[in-house]
Backbone as JSON, one array per atom type, in Angstrom:
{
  "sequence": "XXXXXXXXXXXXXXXXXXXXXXXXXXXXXXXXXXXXXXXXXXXXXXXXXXXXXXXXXXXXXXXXXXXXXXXXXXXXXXXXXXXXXXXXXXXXXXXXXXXXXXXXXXXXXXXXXXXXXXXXXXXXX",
  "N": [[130.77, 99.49, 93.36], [130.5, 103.14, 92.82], [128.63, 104.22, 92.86], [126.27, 103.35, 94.77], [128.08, 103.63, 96.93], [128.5, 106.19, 97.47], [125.63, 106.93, 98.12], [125.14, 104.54, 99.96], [127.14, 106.2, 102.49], [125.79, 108.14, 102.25], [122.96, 107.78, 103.47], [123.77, 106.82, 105.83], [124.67, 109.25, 107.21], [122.69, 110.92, 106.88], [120.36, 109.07, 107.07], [116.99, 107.67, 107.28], [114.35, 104.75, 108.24], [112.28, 105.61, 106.05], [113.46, 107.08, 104.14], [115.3, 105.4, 103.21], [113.8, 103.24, 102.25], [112.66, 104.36, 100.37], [115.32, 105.07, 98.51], [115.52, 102.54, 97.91], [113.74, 101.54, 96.48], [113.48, 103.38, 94.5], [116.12, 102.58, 92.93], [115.66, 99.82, 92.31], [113.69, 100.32, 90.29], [115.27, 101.89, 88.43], [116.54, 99.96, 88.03], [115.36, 97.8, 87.26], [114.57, 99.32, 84.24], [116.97, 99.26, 83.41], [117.81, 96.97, 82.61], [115.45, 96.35, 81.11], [116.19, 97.97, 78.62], [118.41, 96.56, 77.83], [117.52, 94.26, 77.4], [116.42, 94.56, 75.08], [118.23, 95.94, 73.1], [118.31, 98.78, 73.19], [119.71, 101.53, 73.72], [120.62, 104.68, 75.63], [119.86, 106.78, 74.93], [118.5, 106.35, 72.33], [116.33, 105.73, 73.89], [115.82, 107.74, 75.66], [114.88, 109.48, 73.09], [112.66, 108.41, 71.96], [110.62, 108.92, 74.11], [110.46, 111.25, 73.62], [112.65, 112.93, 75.14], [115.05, 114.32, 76.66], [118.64, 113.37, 76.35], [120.07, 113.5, 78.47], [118.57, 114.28, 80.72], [117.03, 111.68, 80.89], [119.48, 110.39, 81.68], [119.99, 111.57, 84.18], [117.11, 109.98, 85.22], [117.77, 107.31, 85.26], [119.6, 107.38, 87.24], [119.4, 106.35, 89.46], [119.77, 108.73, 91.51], [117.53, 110.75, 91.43], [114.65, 111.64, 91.86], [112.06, 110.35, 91.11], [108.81, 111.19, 88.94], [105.82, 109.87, 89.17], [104.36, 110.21, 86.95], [106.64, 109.98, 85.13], [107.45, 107.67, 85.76], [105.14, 106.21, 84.6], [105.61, 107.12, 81.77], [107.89, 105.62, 80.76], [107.05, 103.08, 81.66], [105.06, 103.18, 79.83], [106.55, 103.52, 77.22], [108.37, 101.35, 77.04], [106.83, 99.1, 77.0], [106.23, 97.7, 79.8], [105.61, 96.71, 82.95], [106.85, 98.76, 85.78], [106.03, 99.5, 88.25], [104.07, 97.32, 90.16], [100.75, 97.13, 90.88], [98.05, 95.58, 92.48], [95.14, 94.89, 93.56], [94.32, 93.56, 96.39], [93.41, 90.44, 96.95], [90.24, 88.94, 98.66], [89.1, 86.3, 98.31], [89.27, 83.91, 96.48], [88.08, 81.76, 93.46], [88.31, 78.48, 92.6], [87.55, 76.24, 89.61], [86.76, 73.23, 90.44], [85.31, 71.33, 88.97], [82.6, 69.32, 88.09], [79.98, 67.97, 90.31], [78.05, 64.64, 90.27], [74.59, 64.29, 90.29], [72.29, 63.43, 92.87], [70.67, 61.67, 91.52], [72.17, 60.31, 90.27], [74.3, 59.23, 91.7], [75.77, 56.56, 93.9], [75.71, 55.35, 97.05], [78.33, 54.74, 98.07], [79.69, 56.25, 96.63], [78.99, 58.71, 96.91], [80.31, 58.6, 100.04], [82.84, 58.51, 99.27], [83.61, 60.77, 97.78], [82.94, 62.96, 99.35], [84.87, 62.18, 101.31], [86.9, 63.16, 100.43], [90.41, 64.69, 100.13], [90.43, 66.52, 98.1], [87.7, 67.61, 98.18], [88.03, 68.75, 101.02], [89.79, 70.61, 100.54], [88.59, 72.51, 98.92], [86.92, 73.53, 100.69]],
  "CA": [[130.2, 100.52, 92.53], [130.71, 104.33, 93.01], [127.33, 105.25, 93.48], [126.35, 102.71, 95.89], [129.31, 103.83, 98.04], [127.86, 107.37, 97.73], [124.55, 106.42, 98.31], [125.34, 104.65, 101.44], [127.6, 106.75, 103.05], [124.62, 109.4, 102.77], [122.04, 107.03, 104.02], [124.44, 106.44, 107.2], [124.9, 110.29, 107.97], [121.34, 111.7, 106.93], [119.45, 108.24, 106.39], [115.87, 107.19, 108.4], [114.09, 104.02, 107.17], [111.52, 106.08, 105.21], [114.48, 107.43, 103.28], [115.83, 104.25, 102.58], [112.84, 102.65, 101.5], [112.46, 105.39, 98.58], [115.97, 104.91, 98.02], [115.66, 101.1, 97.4], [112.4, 100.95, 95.22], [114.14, 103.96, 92.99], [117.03, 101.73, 92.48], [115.01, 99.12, 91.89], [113.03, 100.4, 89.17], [116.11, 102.04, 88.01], [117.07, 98.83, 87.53], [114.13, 97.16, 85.63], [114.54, 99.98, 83.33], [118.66, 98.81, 82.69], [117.49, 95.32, 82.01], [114.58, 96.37, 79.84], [116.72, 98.5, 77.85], [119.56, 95.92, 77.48], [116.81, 93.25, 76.67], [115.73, 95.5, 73.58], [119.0, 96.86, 72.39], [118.13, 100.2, 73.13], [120.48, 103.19, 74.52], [119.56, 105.37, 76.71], [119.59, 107.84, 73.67], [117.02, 105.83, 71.63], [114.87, 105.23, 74.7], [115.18, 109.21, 75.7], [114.32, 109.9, 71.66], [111.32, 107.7, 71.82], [109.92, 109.5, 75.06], [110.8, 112.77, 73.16], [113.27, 113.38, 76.12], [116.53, 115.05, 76.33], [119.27, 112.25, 77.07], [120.62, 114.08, 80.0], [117.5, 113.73, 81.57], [116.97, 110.09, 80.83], [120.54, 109.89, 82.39], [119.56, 111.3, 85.44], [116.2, 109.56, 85.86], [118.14, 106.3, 85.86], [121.09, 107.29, 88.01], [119.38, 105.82, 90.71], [119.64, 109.7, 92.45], [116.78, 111.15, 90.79], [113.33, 111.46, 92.81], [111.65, 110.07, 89.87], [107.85, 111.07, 89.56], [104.81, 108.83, 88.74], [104.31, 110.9, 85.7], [107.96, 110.11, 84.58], [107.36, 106.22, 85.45], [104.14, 105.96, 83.17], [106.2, 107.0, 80.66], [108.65, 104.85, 80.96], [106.18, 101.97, 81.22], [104.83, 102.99, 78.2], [107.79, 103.03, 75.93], [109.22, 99.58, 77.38], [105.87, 98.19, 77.74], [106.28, 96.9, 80.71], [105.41, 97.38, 84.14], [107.43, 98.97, 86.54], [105.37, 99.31, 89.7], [102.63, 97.01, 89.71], [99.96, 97.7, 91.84], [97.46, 94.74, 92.42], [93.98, 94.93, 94.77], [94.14, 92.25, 97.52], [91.47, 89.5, 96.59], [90.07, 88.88, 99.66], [88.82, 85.06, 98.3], [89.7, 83.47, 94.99], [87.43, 81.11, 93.12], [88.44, 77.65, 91.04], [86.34, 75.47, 89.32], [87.2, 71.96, 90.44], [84.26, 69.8, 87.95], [81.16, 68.93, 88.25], [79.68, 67.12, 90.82], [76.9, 64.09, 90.12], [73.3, 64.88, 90.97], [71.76, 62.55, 93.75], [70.17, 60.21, 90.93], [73.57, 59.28, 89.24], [75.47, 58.59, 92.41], [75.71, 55.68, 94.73], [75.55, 56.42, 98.73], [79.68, 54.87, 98.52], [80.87, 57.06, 95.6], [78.79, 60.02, 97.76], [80.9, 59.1, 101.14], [84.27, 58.8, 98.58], [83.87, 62.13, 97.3], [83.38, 63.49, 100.25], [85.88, 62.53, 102.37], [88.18, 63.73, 99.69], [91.62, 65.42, 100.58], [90.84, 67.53, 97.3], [87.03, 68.51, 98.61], [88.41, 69.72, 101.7], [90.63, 71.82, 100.77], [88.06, 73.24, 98.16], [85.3, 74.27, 101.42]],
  "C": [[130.21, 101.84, 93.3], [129.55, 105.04, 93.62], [126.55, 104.66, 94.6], [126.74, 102.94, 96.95], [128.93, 105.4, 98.4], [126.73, 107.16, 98.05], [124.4, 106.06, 99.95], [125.75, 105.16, 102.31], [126.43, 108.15, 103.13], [123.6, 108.87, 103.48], [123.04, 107.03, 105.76], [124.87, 107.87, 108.06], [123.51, 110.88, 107.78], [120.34, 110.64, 106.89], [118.13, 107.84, 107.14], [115.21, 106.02, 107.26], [112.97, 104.49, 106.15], [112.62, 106.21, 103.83], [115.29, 106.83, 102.36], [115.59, 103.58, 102.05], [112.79, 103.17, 100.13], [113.52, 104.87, 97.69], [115.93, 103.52, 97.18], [114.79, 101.05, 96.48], [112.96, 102.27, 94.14], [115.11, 103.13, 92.11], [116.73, 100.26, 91.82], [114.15, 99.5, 90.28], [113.78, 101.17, 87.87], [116.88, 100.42, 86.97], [116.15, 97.53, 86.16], [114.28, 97.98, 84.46], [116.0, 99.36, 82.51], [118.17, 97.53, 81.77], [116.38, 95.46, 80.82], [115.5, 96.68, 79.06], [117.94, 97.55, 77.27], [119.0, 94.59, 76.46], [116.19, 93.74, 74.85], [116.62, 95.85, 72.72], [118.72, 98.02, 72.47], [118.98, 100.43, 73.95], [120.03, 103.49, 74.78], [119.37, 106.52, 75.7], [118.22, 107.72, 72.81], [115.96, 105.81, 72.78], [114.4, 107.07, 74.99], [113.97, 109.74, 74.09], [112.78, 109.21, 71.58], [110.14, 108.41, 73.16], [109.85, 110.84, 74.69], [111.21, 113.52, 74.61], [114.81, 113.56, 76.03], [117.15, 113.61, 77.23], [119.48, 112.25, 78.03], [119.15, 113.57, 81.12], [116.84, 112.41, 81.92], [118.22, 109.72, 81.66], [119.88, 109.43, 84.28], [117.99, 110.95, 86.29], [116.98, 108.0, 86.05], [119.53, 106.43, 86.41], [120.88, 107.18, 88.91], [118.95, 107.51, 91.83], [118.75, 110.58, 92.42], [115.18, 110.8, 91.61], [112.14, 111.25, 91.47], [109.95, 109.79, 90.63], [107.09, 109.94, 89.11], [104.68, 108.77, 87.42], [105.48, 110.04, 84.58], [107.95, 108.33, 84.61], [106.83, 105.36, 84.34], [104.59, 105.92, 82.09], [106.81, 106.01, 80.5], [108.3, 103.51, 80.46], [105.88, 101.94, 79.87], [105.44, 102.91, 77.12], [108.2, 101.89, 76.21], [108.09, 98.76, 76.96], [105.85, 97.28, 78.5], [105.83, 97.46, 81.77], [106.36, 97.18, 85.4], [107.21, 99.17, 88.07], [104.0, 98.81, 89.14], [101.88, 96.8, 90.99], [98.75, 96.81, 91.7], [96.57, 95.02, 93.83], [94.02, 93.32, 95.11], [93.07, 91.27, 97.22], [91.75, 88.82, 98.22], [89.84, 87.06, 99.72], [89.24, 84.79, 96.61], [88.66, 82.33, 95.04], [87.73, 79.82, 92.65], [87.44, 76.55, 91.3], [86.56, 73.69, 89.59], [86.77, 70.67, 89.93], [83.03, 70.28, 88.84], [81.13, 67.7, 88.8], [78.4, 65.98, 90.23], [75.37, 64.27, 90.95], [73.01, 63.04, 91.89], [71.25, 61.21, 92.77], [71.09, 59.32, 90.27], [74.58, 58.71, 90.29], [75.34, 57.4, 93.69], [75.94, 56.11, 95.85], [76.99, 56.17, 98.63], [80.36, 55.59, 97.69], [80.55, 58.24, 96.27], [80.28, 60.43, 99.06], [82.6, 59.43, 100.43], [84.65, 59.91, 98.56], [83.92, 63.1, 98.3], [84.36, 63.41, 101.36], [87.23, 62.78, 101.53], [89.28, 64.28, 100.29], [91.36, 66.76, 99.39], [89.02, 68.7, 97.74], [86.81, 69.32, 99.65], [88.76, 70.78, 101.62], [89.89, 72.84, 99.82], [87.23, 74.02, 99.3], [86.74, 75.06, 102.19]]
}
């Protein structure tokens, strides 16, 4: 591919890995956008028209070379409905519910030591 070959050959005379990073997650989301749009039947005409955006400009937000802003993503998102950068807070612990245990009067002292030497209530503590 043409632009690839341009692409790299600029990365290899002006490129640092900051530079390259950008480059890759544009291309990347460049690319979720192709695949949405192919998954929909939409042109890049209909998808500009639906953003009330000039085609040209829809061109060059997915020509990969385009410093495409946040602003210009949102959109994006929002006509596909999809998400193109997704942005998730770290859970520090997660919860699941693994049953209900028996209270002291319903259980026998060997179904107590059973349950506890579980392999599944280990890995729950």
């Amino acid at each position: 591919m043409q632009k690839n070959n341009i692409i790299n050959d600029w990365l290899g005379q002006h490129g640092d890995p900051e530079t390259e990073q950008f480059i890759e997650k544009n291309l990347e989301i460049c690319e979720k956008v192709r695949i949405a749009l192919e998954q929909k039947g939409w042109t890049k005409r209909k998808f500009a028209g639906l953003m009330n955006k000039k085609p040209s400009e829809v061109s060059r937000w997915l020509s990969g070379m385009h410093n495409l802003t946040l602003k210009s993503i949102i959109k994006m998102e929002q006509t596909l409905g999809i998400d193109l950068i997704h942005c998730c807070p770290e859970k520090e612990y997660e919860y699941i519910f693994l049953g209900s245990l028996k209270t002291q009067d319903e259980v026998n002292a060997d179904e107590y030591k059973v349950c506890c030497e579980s392999q599944y209530y280990e890995i729950a503590l």
